[in-house]
VMD Tcl script that draws the C-alpha trace (Angstrom):
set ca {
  {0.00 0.00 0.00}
  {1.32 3.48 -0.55}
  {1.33 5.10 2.25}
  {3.90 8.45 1.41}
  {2.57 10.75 -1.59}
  {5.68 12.67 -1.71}
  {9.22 11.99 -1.91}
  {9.89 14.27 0.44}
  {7.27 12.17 3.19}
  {8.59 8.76 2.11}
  {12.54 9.91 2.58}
  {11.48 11.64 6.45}
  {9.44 8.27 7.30}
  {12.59 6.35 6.20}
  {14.72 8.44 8.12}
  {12.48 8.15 11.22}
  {12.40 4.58 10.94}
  {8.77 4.37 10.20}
  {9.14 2.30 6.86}
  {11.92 1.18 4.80}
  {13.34 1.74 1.38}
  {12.33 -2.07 0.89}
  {9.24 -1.99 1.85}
  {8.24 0.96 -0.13}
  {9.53 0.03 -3.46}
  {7.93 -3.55 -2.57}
  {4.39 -1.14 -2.28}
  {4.98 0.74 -5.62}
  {5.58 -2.81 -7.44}
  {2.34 -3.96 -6.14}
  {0.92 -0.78 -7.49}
  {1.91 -1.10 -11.13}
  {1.15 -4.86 -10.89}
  {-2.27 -3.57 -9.90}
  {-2.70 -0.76 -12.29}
  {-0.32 -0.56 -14.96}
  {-2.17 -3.36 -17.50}
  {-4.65 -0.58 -17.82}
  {-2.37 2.28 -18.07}
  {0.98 1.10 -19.82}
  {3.30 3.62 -18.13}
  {6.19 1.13 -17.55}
  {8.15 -0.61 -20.99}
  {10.01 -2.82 -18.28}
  {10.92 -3.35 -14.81}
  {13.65 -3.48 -12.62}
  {13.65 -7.00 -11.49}
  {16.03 -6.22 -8.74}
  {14.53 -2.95 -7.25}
  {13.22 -4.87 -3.93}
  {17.09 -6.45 -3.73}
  {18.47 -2.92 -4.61}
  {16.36 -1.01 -1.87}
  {17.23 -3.79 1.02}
  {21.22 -2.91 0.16}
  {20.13 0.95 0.16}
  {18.56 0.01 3.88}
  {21.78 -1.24 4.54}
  {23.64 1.48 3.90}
  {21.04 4.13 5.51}
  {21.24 2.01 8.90}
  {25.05 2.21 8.58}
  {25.43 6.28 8.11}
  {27.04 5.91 4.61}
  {24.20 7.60 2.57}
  {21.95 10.59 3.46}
  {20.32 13.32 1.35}
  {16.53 13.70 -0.37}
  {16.58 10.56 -2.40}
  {18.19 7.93 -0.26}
  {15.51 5.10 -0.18}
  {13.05 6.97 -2.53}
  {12.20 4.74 -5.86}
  {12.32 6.30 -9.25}
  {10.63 5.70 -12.71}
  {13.08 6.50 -15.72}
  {12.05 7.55 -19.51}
  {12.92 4.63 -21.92}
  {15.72 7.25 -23.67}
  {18.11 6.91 -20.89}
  {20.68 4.03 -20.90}
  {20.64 1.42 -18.51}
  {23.13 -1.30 -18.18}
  {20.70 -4.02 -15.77}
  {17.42 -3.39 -18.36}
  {16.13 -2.90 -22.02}
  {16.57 0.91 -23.30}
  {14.55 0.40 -26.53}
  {13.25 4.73 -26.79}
  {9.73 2.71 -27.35}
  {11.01 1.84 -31.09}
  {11.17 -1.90 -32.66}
  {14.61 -1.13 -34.18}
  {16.25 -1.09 -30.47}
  {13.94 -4.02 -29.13}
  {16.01 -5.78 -26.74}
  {18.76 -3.48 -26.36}
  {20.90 -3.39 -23.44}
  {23.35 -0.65 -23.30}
  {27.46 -1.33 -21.97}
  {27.20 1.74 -19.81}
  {24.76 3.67 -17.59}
  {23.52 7.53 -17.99}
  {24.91 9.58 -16.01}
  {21.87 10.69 -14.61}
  {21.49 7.00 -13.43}
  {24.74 6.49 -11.94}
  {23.92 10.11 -9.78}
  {20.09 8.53 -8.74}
  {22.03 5.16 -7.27}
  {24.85 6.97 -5.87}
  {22.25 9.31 -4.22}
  {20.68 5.50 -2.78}
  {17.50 6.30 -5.32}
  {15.93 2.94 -6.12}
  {15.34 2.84 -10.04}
  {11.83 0.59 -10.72}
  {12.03 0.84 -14.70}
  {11.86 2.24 -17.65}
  {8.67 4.41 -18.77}
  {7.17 4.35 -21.73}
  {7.21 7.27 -24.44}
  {7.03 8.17 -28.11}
  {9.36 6.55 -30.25}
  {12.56 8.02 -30.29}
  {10.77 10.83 -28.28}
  {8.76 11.84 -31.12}
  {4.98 12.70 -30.14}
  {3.19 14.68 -27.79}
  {0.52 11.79 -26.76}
  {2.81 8.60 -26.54}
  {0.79 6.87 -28.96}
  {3.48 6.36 -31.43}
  {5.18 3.45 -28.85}
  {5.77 0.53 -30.26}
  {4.73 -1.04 -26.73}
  {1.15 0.63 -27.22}
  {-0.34 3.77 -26.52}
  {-0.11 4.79 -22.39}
  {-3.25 5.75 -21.01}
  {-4.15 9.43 -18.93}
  {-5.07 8.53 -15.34}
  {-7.28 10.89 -15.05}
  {-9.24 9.20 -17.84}
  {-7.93 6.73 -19.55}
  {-10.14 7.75 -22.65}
  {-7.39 10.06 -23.03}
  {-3.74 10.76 -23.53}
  {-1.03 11.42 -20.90}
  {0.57 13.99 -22.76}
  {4.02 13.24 -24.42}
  {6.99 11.79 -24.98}
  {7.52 11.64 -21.56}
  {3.86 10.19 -21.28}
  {4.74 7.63 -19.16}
  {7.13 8.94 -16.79}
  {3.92 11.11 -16.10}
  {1.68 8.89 -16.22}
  {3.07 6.84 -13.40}
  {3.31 9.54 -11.15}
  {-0.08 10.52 -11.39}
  {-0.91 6.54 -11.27}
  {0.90 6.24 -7.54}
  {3.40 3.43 -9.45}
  {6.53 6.20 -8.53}
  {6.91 9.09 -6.29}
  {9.30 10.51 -9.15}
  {10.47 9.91 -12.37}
  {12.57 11.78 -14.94}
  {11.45 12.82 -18.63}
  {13.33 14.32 -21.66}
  {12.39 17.36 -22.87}
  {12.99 18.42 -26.23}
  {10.12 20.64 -27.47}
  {8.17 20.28 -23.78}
  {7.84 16.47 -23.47}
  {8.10 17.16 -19.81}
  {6.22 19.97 -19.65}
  {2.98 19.32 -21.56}
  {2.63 15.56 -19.92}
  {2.77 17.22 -16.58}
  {-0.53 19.70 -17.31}
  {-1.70 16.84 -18.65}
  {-1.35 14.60 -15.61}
  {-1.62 17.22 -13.00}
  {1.98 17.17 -12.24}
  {4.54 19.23 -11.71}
  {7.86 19.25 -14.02}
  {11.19 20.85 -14.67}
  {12.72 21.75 -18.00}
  {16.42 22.66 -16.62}
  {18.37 24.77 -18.48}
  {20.17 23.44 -21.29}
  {23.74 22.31 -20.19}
  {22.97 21.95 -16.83}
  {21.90 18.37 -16.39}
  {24.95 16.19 -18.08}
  {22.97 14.76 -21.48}
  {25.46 11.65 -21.69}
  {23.43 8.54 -21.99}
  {20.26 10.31 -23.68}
  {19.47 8.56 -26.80}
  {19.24 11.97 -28.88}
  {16.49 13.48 -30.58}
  {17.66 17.14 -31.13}
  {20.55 17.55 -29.47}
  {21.14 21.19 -29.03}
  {17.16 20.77 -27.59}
  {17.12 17.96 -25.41}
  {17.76 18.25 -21.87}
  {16.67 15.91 -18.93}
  {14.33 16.56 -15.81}
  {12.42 15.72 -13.49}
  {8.15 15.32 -12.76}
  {6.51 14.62 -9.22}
  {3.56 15.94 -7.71}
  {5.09 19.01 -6.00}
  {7.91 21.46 -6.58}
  {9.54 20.36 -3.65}
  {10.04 17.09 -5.13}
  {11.42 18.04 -8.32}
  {14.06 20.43 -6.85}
  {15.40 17.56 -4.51}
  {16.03 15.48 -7.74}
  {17.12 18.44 -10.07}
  {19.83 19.16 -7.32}
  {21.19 15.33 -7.39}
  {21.06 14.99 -11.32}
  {22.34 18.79 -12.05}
  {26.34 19.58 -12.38}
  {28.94 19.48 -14.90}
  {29.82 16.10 -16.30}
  {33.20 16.11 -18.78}
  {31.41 13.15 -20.91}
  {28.94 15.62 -22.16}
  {30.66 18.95 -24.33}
  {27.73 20.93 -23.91}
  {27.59 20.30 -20.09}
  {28.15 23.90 -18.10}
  {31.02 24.19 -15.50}
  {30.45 25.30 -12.36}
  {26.65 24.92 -12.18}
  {25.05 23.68 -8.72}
  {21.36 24.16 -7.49}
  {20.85 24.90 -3.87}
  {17.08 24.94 -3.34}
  {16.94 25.54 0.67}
  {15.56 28.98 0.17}
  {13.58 28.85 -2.81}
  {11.51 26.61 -1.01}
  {10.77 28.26 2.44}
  {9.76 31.76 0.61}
  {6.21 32.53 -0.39}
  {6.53 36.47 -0.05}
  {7.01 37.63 -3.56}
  {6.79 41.09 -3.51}
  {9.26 42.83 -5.53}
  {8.86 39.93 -8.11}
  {7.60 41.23 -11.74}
  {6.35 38.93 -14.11}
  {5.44 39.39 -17.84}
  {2.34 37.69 -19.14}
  {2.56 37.61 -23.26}
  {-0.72 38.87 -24.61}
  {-0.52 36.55 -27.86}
  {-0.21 33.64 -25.58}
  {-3.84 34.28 -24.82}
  {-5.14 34.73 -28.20}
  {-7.27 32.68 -31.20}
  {-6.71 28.74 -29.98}
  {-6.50 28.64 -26.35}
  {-9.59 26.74 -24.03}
  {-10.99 29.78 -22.68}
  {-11.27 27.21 -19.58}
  {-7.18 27.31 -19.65}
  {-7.08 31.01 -19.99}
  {-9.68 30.84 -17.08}
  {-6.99 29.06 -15.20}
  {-3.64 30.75 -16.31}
  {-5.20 34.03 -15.10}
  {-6.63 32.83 -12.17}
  {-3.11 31.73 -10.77}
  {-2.02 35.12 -12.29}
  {-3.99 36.40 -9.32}
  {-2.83 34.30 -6.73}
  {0.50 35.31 -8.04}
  {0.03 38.84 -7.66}
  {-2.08 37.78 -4.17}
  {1.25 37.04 -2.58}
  {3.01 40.03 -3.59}
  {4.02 39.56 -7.14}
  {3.33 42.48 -10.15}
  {1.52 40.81 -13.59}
  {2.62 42.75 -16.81}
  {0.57 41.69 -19.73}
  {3.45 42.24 -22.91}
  {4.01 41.21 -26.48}
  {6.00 38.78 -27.65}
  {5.35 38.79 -31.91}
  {8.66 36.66 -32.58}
  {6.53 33.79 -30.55}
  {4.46 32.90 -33.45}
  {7.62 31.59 -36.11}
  {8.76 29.27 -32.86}
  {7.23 25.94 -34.39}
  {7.92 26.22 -37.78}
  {11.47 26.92 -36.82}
  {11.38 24.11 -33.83}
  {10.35 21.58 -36.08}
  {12.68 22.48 -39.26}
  {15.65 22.52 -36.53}
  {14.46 19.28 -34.59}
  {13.75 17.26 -37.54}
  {17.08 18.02 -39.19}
  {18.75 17.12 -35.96}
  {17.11 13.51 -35.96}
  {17.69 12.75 -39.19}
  {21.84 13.13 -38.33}
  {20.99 11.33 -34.92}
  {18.99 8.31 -36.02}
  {21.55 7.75 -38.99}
  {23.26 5.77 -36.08}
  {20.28 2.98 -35.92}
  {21.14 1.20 -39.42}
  {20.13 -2.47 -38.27}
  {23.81 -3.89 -38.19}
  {25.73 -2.37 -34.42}
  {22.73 -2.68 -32.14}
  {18.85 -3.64 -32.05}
  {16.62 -4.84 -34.88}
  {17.75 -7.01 -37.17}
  {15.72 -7.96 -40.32}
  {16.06 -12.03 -41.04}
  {16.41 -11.05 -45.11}
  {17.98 -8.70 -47.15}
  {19.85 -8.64 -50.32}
  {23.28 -6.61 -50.06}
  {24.07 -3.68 -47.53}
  {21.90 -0.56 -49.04}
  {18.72 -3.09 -48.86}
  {20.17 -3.68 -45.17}
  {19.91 -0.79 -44.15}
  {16.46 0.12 -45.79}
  {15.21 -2.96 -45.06}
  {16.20 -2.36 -41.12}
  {14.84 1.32 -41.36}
  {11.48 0.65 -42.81}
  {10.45 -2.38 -40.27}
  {12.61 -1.04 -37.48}
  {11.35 2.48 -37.37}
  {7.00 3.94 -37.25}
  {5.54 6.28 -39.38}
  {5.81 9.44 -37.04}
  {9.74 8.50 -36.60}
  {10.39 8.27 -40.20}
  {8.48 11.67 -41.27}
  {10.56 13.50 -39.17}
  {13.21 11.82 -40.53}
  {11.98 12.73 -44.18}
  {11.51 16.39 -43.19}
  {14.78 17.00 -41.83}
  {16.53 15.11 -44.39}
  {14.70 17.59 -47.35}
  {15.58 20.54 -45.18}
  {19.28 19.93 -44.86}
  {19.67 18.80 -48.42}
  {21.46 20.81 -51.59}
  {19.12 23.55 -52.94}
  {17.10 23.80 -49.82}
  {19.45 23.67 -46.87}
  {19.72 27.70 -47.06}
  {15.86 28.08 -47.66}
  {14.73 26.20 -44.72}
  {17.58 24.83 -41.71}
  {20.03 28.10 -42.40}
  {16.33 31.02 -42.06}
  {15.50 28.71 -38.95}
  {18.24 28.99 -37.24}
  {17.82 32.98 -37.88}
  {14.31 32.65 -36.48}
  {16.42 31.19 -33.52}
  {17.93 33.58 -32.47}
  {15.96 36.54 -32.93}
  {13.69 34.61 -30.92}
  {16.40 34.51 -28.40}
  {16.47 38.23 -28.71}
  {12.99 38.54 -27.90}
  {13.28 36.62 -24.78}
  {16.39 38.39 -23.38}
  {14.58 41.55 -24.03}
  {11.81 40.12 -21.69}
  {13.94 39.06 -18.89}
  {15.32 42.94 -19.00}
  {12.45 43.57 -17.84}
  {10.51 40.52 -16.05}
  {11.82 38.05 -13.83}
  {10.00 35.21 -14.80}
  {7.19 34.91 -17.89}
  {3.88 33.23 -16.61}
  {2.33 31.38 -19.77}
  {-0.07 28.33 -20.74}
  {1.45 25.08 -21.13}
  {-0.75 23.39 -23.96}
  {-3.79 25.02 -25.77}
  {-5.77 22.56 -24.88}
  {-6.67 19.73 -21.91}
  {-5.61 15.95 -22.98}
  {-7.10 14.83 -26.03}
  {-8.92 11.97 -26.96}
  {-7.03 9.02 -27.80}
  {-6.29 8.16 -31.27}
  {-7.23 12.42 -32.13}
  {-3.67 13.43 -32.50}
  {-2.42 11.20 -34.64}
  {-4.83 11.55 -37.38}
  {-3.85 15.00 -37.86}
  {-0.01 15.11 -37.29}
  {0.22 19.31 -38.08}
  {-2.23 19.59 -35.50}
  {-0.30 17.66 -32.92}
  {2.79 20.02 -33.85}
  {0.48 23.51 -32.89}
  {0.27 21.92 -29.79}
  {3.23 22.61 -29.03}
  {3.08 26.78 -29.40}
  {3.54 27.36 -26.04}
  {6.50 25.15 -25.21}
  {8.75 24.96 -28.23}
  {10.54 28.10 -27.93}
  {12.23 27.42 -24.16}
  {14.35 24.49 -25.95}
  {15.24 26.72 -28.63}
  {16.64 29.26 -26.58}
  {18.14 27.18 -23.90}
  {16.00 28.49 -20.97}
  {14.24 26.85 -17.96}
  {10.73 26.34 -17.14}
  {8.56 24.69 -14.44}
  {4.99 23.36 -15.24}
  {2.49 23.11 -12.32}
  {-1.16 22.48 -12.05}
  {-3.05 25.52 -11.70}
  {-7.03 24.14 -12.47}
  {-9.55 21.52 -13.98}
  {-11.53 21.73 -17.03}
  {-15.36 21.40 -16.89}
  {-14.61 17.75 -17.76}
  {-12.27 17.12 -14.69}
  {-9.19 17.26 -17.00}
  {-6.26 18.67 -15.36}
  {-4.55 22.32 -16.36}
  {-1.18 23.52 -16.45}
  {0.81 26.59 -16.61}
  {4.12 27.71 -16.82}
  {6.88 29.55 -15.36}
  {9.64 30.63 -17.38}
  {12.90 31.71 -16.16}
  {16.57 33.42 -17.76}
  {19.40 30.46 -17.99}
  {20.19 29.15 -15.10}
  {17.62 30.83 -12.86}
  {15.78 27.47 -11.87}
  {15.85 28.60 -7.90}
  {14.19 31.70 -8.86}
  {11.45 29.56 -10.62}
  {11.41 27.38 -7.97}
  {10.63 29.75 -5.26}
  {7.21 30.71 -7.60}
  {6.01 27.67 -7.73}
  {6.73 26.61 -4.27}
  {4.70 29.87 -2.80}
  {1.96 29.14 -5.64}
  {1.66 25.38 -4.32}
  {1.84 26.86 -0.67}
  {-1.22 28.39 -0.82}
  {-2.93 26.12 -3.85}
  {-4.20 22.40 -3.75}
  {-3.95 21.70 -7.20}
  {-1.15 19.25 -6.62}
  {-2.45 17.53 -4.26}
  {-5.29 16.22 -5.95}
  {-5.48 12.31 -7.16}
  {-6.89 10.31 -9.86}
  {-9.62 8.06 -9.44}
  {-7.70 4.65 -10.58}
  {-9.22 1.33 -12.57}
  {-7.67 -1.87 -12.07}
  {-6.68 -4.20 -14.49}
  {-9.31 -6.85 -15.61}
}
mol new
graphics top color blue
foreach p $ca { graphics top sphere $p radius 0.5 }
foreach p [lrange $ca 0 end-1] q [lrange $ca 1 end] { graphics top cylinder $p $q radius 0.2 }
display resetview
């Protein structure tokens, strides 16, 4: 049975001897054993979590671990390389892949005494915003399963909401964390990017991706954002000197003196007028606690997913040149010579969302077009950029929707793949420019769908953004509010 919500309460019962590491990652096994045939959030398990947690015990009772996640079990995206299971990024052409080496956001969870229970399940390769293009199957919202979690790190979410983890980490390359966690009623961080070590992330877009954290609360994410966060000489866009010290951030709710900008054409044609409802509404409780709302324009914002998507897809089509059905993963039984080899292994290893990307960026870094399209988005890019530095002149944090719209139905998205890509216009443009965010829940639509919103911050501010959302989720419930659940049949 789980018995501890948070991290945060599981670690302080551990500590007070009131329950052990064991026993809790024995309760959040029975969960998903319970729950996950109906909601698919786990690709595969850790079969020795329950031995893992009794050595973690072991070293607890002896002194020679301490800190927020010592004891505390973890779910981990399906992107992240494990040496003990599977790291298959939810695609057929990796099924069965172990990798020689751990992430090093894995080795810093099991040095901190964090218990790892598997791998979550996403879109392939990370691309989606629903995780319905798994090759594992489509995971299911826990709020209503009728629904989608939100993607790619759908199932990382999903099983936080779902009570089979206390935390887990996403990937977040065009708001995979982000948009999953309004979704899901969670709460998420997109760290800067170079300040989580990317070594061990299968890439998407690698100047975009960047690893972080969802849990119910703020609190929770911070604790594991300051374990996984520092300088790591395996990765060459890693940042020196970068360490997070939350201790403040999160015993502050008096924001006065705190400006924040709130972009009028974030509001405009497309957004639930329930979600604008929302976003305003925690505007208020915002500016209740001391802090000044700016309403401001930010034109540039509109060009952000054209230019994500040219810049992203160009980016995995150099990536997933790597996956070519001879070093690792799928395998096709026939083929004539080495070109059908590697077509052979592309078309049967790879789905259809995975290989239009693939298509798109290959036509926009190609001769004749490479200056048309990759070259004018990377211009977009930073003007963008420009745009956003002239905001934090000015604002300390931006205050913005997450996603235009609650969770759609399943099997809506994918029927209508440009439609799926405008649901990203809120989140795109923090990956291209580098810059943090935190999503929190902030309402519910009529339909009892949950609502995010969004805090964004300059590089490297993440205590500042912290410290919102901690004196938000002071004085809100939003995160503490649970799914009905449905067992499996």
């Amino acid at each position: 049975m789980i018995q501890y919500e948070t991290a945060a309460a599981l670690r302080q019962a551990c500590a007070a001897g009131q329950t052990t590491a064991q026993a809790q990652t024995e309760a959040y096994l029975a969960q998903i054993a319970k729950y996950d045939g109906v909601y698919h959030c786990y690709n595969t398990l850790n079969e020795k979590a329950a031995e893992q947690a009794a050595a973690v015990d072991a070293k607890l009772a002896a002194g020679e671990i301490d800190g927020p996640l010592a004891g505390v079990p973890v779910a981990i995206k399906d992107n992240l390389a494990t040496q003990e299971m599977t790291t298959t990024c939810s695609s057929k052409i990796l099924e069965g892949f172990i990798s020689p080496y751990d992430a090093t956001v894995v080795q810093k969870l099991q040095a901190a005494g964090a218990i790892i229970l598997g791998k979550t399940n996403m879109d392939e390769f990370a691309m989606g915003s629903t995780t319905e293009t798994s090759y594992t199957g489509a995971t299911k919202n826990p709020w209503n399963a009728g629904h989608v979690p939100g993607g790619s790190s759908g199932g990382s979410a999903a099983a936080v909401a779902a009570g089979e983890a206390p935390l887990a980490l996403g990937s977040d390359t065009g708001g995979s964390i982000r948009q999953p966690c309004a979704y899901c009623g969670l709460t998420g961080i997109k760290p800067t990017y170079g300040a989580v070590s990317r070594y061990g992330l299968l890439a998407y877009g690698s100047s975009l991706d960047q690893i972080g954290p969802i849990a119910h609360t703020v609190a929770d994410c911070a604790n594991l954002l300051q374990v996984i966060a520092g300088y790591d000489e395996k990765d060459s866009t890693s940042s020196q000197g970068i360490s997070f010290d939350f201790t403040n951030a999160l015993q502050n709710d008096d924001l006065r003196g705190k400006k924040l900008g709130l972009p009028k054409n974030y509001l405009g044609e497309g957004l639930d007028p329930e979600i604008e409802q929302a976003v305003r509404a925690a505007c208020g409780q915002l500016a209740a606690l001391g802090a000044e709302i700016v309403e401001f324009e930010m034109p540039m914002i509109e060009y952000a997913v054209p230019a994500y998507y040219i810049i992203a897809c160009a980016e995995a089509s150099s990536n997933l040149s790597r996956y070519d059905g001879i070093k690792y993963g799928y395998h096709p039984e026939s083929f004539a010579d080495l070109e059908d080899l590697y077509l052979t292994a592309r078309s049967q290893g790879f789905g259809p969302e995975v290989k239009r990307r693939i298509m798109l960026g290959t036509f926009a870094l190609s001769s004749g077009y490479y200056d048309a399209y990759y070259q004018k988005a990377l211009k977009v890019r930073a003007l963008i950029k420009q745009e956003f530095d002239k905001a934090f002149a000015v604002y300390d944090a931006i205050v913005s929707p997450v996603a235009p719209t609650t969770a759609p139905r399943l099997n809506e998205s994918l029927s209508d793949p440009l439609a799926m890509y405008l649901s990203d216009i809120y989140t795109v443009s923090v990956n291209l420019v580098g810059i943090p965010a935190v999503s929190l829940p902030c309402g519910f639509s009529a339909a009892g769908l949950p609502i995010g919103m969004q805090l964004l911050g300059r590089n490297f501010a993440e205590e500042g953004l912290v410290n919102l959302a901690q004196a938000y989720q002071m004085h809100t419930d939003w995160h503490a509010k649970r799914p009905v659940l449905k067992e499996a049949e």
